[in-house]
N, C-alpha and C positions, 0 to 999 in steps of 0.2 A: 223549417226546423221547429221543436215545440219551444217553449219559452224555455225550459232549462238547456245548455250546452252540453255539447255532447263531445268525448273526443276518444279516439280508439287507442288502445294500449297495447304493444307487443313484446311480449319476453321471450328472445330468443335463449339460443343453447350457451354462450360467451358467459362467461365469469363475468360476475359485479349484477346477480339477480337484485341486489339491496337496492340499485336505483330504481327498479321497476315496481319495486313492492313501496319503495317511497314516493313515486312520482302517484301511485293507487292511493296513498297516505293521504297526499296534498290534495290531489282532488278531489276526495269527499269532503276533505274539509272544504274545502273552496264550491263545494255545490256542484259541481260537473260529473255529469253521467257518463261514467267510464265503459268504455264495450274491448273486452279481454282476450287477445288470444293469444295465449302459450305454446310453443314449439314443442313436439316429444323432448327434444335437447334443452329444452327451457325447464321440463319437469324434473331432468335428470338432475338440471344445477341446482336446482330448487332443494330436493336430496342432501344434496351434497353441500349446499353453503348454509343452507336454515333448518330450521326444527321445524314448519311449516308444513302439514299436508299439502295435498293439492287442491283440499275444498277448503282450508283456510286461505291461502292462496285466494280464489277464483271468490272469495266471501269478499274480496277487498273490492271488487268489481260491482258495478250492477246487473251487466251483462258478460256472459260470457258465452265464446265459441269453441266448437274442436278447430284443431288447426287441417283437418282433411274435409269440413264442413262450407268447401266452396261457393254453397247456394245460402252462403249467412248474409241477410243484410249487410253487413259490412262489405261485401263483394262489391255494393251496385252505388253508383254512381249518383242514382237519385238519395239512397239513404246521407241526408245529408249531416257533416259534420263539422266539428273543425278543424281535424285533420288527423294526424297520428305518431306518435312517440312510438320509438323503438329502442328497449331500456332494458339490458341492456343487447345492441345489435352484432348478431356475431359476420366475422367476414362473408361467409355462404349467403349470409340473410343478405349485406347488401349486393352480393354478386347477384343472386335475383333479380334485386330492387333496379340496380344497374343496367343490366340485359332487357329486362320485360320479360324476363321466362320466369313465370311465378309457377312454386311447383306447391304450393301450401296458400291458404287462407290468410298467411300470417302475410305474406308478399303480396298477395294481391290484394290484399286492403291497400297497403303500402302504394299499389302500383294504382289503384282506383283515385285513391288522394290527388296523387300526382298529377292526372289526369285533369281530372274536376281544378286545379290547381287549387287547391290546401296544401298547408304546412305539413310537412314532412319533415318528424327530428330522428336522428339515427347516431343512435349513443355508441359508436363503434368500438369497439374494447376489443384489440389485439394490440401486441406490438413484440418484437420491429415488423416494420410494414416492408414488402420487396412492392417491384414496380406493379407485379397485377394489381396489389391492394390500391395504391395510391390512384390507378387507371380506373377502378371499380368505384374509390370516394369523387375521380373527376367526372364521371357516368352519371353519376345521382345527382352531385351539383349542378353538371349544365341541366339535368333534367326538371328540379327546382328543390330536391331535397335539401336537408339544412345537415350536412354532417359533425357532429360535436363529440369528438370524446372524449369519455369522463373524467377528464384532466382534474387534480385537485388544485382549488387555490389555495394559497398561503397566507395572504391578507388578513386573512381574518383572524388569523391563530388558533385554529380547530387544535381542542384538547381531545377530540374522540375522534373514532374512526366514523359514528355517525353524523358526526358536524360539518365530516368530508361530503358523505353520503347527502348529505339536506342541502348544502348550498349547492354542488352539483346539479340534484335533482332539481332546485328551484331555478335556477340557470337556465334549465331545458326548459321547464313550465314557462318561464319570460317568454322565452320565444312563442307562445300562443297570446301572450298579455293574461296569464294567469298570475294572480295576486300570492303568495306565499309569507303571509304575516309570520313576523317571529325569527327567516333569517337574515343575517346580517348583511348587510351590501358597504359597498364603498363610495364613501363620502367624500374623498380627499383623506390627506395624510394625517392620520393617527396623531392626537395630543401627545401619546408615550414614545412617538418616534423622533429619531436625530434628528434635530436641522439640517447638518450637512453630508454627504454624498459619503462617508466616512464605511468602513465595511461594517456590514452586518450579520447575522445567526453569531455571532460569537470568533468570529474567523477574524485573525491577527493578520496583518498586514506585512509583507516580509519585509526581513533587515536589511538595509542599501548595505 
């Protein structure tokens, strides 16, 4: 590998594009050489949840691929990396990832990682899940992927919807050991919180 890190980014077709255009965020600021491939259904969310072209978009990247561009670097096993985020991953995407039947550039990066064993994160954003789903996240696990999804925490007391979006996003980044200065983490319990075990958001306690 050349002395800067390199790690592949994928946006599927799944609602919550804002992780992926923030996970693009953090690593240029963090110095890491992003290689981009967007799903047709990742372009369409794109549309649909941001004001965003597609070459603003693909401007976040260093590199980018089509996602029918099977003969991309990213295909091959010796390009090497540090692995690959899927941000955010729609069910279809890990039902590929799952099988070994990659039918796009976007999966078979995915499937190449796995291979070479690299990290593999997969931001799964559906829910409720029936048993395929749940069979398709047991698939990718035993296989070595990391499945996380984009669960918000509370901890921290996010005033914006983007405060969800960033520690999320940074969440995924840890798992490469990328650095994300600026969000908050958890230390142990807040100077502002009760001592005791008492209820909390404001919720009253019923009358014996």
């Amino acid at each position: 590998m050349n002395d800067r890190r390199r790690i592949i980014v994928g946006i599927s077709g799944a609602t919550g594009i804002a992780y992926g255009i923030r996970v693009l965020e953090f690593l240029r600021a963090a110095d890491v050489e992003t290689h981009l491939v967007v799903s047709k259904a990742g372009h369409l969310t794109r549309s649909y949840e941001t004001d965003l072209s597609a070459r603003e978009l693909e401007a976040l990247a260093d590199v980018n691929y089509a996602p029918a561009d099977v003969g991309a670097a990213i295909a091959s096993g010796s390009f090497r990396t540090m692995g690959m985020v899927i941000a955010p991953c729609s069910i279809r995407t890990l039902a590929e990832v799952a099988s070994c039947v990659t039918g796009s550039l976007l999966t078979r990066a995915a499937d190449v990682c796995l291979k070479e064993r690299r990290r593999v994160v997969l931001m799964v954003r559906e829910t409720p899940l029936h048993a395929g789903h749940l069979r398709a996240m047991l698939g990718a696990t035993e296989m070595g992927a990391v499945v996380m999804p984009p669960t918000p925490a509370f901890y921290t007391r996010p005033r914006t919807i983007q405060d969800i979006v960033d520690h999320t996003a940074a969440r995924a980044l840890d798992l490469f050991d990328i650095e994300t200065p600026g969000v908050p983490r958890w230390s142990g319990r807040p100077e502002s919180a009760p001592a005791d075990d008492g209820p909390s958001c404001g919720v009253r306690p019923p009358v014996a």
